[in-house]
The first five atom37 places (N, CA, C, CB, O) and aatype in JSON, in Angstrom:
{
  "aatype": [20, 20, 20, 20, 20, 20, 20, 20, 20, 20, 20, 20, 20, 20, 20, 20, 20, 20, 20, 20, 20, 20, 20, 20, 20, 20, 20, 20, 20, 20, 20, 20, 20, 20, 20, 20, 20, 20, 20, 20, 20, 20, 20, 20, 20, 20, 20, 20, 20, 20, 20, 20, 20, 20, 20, 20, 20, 20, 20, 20, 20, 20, 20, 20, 20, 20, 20, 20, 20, 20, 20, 20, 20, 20, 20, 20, 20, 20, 20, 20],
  "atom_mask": [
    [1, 1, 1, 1, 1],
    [1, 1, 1, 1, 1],
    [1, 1, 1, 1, 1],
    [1, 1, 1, 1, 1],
    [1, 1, 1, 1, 1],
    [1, 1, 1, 1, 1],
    [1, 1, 1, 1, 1],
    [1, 1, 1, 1, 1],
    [1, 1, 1, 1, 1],
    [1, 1, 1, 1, 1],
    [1, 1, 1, 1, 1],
    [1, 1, 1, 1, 1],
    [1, 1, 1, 1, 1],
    [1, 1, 1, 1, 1],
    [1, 1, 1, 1, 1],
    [1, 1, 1, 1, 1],
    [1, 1, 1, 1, 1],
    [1, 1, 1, 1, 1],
    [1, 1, 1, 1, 1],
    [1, 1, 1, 1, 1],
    [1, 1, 1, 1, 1],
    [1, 1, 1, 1, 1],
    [1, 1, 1, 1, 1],
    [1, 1, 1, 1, 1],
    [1, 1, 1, 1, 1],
    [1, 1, 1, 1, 1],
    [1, 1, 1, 1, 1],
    [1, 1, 1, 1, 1],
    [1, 1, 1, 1, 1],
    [1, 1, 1, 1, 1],
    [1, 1, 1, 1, 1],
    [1, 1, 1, 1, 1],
    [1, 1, 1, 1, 1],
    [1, 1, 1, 1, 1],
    [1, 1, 1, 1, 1],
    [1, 1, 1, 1, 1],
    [1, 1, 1, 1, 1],
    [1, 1, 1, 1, 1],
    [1, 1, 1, 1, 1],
    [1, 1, 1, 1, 1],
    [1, 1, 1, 1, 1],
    [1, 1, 1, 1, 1],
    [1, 1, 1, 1, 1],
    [1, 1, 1, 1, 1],
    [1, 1, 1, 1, 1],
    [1, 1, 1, 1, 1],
    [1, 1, 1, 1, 1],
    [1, 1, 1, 1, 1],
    [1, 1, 1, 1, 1],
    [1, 1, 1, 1, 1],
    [1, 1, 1, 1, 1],
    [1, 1, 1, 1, 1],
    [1, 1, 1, 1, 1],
    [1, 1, 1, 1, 1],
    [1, 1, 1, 1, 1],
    [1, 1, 1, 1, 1],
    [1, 1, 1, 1, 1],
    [1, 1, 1, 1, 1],
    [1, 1, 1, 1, 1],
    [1, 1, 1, 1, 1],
    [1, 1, 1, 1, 1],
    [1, 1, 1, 1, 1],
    [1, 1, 1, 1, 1],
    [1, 1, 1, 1, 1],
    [1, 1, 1, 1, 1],
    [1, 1, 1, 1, 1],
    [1, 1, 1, 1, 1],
    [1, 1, 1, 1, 1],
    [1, 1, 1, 1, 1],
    [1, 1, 1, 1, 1],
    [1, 1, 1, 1, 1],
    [1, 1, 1, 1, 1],
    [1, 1, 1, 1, 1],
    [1, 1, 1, 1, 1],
    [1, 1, 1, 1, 1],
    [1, 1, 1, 1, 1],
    [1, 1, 1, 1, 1],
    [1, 1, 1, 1, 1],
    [1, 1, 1, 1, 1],
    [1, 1, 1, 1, 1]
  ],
  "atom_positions": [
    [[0.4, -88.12, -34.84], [-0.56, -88.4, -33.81], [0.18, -88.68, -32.5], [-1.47, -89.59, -34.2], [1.34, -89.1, -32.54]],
    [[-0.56, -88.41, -31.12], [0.54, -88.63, -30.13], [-0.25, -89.51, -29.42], [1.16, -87.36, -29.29], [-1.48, -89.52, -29.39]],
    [[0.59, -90.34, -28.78], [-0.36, -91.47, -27.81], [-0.9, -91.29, -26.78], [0.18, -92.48, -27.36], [-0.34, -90.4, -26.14]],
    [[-1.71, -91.72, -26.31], [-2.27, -91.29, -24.61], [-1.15, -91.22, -23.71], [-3.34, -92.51, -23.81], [-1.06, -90.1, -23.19]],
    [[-0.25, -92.06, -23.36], [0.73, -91.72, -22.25], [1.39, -90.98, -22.51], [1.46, -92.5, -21.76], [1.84, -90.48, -21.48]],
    [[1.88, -90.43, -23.6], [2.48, -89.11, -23.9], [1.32, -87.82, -23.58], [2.98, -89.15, -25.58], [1.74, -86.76, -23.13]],
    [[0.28, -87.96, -23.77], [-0.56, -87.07, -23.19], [-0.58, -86.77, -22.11], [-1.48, -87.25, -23.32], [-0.6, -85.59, -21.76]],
    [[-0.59, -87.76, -21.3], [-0.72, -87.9, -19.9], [0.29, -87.23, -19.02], [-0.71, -89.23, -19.62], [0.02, -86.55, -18.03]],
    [[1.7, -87.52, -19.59], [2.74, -87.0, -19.32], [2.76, -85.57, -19.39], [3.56, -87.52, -19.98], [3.29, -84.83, -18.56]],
    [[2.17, -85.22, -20.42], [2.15, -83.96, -20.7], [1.59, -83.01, -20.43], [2.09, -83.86, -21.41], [1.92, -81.84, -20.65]],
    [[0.01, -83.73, -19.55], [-0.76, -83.1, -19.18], [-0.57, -82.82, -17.26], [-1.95, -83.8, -19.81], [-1.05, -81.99, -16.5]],
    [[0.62, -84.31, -17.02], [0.95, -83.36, -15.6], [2.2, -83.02, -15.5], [0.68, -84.03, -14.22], [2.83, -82.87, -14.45]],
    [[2.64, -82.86, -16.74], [3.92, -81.5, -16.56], [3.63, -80.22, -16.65], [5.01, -81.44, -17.6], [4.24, -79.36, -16.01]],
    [[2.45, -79.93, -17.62], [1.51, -78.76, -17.36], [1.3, -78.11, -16.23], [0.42, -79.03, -17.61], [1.86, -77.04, -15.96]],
    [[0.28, -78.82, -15.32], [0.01, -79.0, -14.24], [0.86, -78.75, -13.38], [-0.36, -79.92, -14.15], [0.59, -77.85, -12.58]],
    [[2.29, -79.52, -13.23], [3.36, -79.5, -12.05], [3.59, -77.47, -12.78], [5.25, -81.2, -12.25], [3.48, -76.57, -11.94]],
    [[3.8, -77.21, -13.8], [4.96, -75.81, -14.11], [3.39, -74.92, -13.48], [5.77, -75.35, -16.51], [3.44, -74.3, -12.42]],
    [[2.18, -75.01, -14.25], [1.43, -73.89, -13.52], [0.97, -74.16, -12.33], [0.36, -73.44, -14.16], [0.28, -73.32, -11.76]],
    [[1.26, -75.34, -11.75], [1.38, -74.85, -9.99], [2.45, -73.93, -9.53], [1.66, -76.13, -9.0], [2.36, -73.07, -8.65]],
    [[3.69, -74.32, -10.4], [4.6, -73.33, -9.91], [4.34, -71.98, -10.22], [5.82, -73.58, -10.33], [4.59, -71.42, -9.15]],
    [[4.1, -71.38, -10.76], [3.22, -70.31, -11.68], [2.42, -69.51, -11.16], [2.41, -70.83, -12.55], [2.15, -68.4, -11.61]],
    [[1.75, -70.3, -9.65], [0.68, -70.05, -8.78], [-0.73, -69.98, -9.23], [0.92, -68.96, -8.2], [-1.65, -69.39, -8.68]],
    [[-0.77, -70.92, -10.71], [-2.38, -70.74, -11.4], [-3.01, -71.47, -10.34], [-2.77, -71.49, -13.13], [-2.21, -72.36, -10.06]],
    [[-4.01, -71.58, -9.6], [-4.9, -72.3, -9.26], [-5.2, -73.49, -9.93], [-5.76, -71.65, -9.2], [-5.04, -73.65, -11.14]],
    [[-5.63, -74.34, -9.13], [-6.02, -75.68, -9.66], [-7.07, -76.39, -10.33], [-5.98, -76.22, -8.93], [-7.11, -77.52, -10.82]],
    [[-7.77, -75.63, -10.27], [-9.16, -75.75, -10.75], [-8.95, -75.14, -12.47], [-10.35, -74.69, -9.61], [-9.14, -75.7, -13.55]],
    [[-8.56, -74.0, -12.19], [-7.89, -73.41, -13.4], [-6.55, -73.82, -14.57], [-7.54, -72.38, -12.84], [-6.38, -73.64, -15.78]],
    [[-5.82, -74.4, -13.53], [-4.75, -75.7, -14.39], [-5.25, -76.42, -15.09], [-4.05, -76.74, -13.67], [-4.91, -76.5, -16.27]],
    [[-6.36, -77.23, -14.47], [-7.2, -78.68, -15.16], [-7.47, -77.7, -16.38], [-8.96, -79.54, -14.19], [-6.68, -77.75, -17.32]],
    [[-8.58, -76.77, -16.41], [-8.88, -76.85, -17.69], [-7.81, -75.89, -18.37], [-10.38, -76.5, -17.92], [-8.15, -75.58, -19.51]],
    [[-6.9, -75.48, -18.05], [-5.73, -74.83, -19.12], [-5.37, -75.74, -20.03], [-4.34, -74.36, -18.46], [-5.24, -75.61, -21.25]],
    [[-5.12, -77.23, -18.95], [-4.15, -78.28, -19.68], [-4.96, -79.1, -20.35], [-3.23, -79.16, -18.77], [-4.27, -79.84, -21.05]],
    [[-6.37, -79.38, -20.51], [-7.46, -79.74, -21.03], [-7.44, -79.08, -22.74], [-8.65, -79.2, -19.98], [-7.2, -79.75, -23.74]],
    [[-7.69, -77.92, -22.72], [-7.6, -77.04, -23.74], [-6.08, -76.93, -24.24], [-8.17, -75.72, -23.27], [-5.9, -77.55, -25.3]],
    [[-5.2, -76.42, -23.85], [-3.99, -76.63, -24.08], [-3.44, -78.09, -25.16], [-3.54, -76.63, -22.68], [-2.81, -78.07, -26.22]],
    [[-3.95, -79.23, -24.39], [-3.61, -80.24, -24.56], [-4.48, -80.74, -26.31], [-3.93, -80.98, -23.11], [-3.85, -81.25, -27.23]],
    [[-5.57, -80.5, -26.34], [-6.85, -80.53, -26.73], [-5.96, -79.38, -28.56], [-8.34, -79.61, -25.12], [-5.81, -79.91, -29.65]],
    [[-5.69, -78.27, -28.33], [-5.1, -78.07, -29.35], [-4.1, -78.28, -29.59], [-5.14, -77.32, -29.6], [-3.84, -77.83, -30.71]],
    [[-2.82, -79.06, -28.87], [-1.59, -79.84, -29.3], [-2.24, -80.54, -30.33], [-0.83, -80.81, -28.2], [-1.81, -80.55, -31.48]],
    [[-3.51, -81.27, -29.89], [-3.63, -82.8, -30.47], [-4.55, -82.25, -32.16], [-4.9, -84.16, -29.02], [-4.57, -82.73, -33.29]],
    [[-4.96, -81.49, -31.75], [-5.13, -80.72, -33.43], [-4.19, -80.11, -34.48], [-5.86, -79.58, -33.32], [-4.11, -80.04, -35.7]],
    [[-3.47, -79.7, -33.36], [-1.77, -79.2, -34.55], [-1.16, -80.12, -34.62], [-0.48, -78.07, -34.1], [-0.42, -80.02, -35.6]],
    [[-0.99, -81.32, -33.93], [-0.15, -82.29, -34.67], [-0.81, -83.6, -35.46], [0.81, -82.8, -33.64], [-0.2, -84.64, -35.71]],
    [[-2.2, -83.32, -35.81], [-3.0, -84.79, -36.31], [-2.37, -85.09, -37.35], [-4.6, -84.79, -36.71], [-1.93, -86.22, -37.16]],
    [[-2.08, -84.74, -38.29], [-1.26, -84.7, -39.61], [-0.02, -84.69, -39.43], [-1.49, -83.65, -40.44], [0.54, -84.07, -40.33]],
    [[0.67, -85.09, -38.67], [2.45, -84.77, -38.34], [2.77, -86.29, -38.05], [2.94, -83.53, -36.67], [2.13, -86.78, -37.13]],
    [[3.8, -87.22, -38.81], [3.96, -88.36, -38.73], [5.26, -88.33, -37.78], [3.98, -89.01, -40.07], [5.48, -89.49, -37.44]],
    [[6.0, -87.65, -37.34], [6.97, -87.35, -36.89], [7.24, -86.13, -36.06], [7.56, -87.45, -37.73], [7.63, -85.04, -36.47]],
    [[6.95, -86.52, -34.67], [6.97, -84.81, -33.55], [8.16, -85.22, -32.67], [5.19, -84.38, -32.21], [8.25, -86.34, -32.17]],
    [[9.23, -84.04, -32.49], [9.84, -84.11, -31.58], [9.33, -83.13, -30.22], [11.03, -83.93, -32.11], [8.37, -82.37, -30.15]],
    [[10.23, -83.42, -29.31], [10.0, -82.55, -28.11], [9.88, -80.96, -28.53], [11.27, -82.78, -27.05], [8.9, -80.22, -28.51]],
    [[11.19, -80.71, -28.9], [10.82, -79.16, -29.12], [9.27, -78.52, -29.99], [12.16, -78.65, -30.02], [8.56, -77.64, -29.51]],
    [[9.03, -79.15, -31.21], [7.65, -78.98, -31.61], [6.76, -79.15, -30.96], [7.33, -79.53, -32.42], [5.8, -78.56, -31.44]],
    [[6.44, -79.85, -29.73], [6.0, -80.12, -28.96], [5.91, -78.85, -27.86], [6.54, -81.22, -28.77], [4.92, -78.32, -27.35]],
    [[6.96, -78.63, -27.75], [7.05, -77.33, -26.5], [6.63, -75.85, -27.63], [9.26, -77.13, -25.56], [6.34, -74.68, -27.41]],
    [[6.77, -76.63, -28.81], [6.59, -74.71, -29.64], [5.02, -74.61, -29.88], [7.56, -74.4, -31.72], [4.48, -73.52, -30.07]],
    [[4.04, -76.25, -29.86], [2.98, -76.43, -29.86], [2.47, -75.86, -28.8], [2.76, -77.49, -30.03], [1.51, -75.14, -29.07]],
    [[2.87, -75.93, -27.19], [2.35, -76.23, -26.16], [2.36, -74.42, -25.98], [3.17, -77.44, -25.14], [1.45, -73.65, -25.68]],
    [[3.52, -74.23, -26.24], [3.87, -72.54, -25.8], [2.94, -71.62, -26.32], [5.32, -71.94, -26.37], [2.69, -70.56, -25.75]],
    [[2.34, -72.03, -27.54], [1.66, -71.18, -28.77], [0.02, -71.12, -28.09], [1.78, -72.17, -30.63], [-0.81, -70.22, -27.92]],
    [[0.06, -72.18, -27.9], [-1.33, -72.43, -27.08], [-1.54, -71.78, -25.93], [-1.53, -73.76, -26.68], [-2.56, -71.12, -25.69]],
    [[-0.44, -71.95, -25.04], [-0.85, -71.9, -23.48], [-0.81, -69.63, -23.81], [0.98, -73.06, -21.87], [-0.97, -68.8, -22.91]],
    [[-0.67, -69.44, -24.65], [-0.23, -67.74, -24.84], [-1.48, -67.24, -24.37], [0.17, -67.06, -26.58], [-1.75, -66.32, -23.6]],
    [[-2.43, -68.35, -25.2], [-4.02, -67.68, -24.84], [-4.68, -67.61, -23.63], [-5.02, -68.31, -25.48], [-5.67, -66.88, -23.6]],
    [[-4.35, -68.2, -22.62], [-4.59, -68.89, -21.39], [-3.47, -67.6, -20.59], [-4.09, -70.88, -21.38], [-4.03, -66.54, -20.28]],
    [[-2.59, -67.68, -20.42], [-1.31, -67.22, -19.85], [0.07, -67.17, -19.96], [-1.28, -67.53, -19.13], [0.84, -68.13, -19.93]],
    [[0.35, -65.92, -20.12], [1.93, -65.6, -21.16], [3.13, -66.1, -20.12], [2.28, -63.45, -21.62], [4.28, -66.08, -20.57]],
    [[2.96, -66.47, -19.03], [3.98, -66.93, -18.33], [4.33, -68.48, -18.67], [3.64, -66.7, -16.92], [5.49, -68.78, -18.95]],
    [[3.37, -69.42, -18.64], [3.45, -70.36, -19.01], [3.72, -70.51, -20.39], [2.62, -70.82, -18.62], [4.3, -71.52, -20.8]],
    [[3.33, -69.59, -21.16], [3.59, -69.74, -22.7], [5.78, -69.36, -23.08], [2.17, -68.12, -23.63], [6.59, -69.6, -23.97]],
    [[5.78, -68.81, -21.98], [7.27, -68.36, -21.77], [8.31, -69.64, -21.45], [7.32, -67.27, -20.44], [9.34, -69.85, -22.09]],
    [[7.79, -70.49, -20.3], [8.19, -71.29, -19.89], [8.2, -72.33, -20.84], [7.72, -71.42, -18.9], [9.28, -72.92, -20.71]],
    [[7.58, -72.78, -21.66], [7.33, -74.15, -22.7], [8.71, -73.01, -24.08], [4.65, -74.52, -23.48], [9.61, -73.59, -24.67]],
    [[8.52, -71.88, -24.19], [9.04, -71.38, -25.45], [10.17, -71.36, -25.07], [8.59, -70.16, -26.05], [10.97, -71.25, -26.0]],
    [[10.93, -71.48, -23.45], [12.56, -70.75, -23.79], [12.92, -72.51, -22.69], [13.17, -68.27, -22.76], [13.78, -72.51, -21.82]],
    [[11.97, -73.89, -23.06], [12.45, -75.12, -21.76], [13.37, -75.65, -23.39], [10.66, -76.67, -20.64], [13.14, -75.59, -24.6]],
    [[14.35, -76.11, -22.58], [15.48, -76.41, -23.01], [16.43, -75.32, -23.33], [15.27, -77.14, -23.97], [17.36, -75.79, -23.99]],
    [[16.54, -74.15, -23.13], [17.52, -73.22, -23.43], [18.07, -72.61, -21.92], [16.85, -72.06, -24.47], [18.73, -71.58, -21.85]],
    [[17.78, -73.22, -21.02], [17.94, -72.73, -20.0], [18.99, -74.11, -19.57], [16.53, -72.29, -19.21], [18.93, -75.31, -19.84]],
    [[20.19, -73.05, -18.57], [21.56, -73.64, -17.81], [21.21, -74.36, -16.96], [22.5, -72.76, -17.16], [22.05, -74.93, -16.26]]
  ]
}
């Protein structure tokens, strides 16, 4: 289960990468709404999440929404 301020966090790091992204804002909110919304269903049963599951959660999701952002969560941490 993940806590609200980890949500929170998560929901405006979302936010900060698809501004960069140039998604609109109106359109961010509910990416990261939904986005966020099925993190918290793939991990209800998980007693133990790290970051990367987290970014492989977030990436898998955001695919449906937009493959750029789904790029960005799948290759963050492999980058110099």
């Amino acid at each position: 289960m993940i806590d609200e301020t980890v949500l929170k966090e998560l929901s405006k790091d979302l936010k900060i990468n698809m501004k960069g992204l140039g998604i609109p804002v109106g359109a961010a909110e509910a990416f990261a709404d939904k986005i966020l919304s099925d993190v918290k269903k793939s991990t209800k049963n998980k007693k133990i999440i790290t970051e990367a599951d987290l970014n492989r959660f977030i990436s898998v999701s955001a695919k449906k929404y937009n493959k750029d952002l789904a790029y960005v969560y799948k290759i963050r941490g492999k980058i110099i």
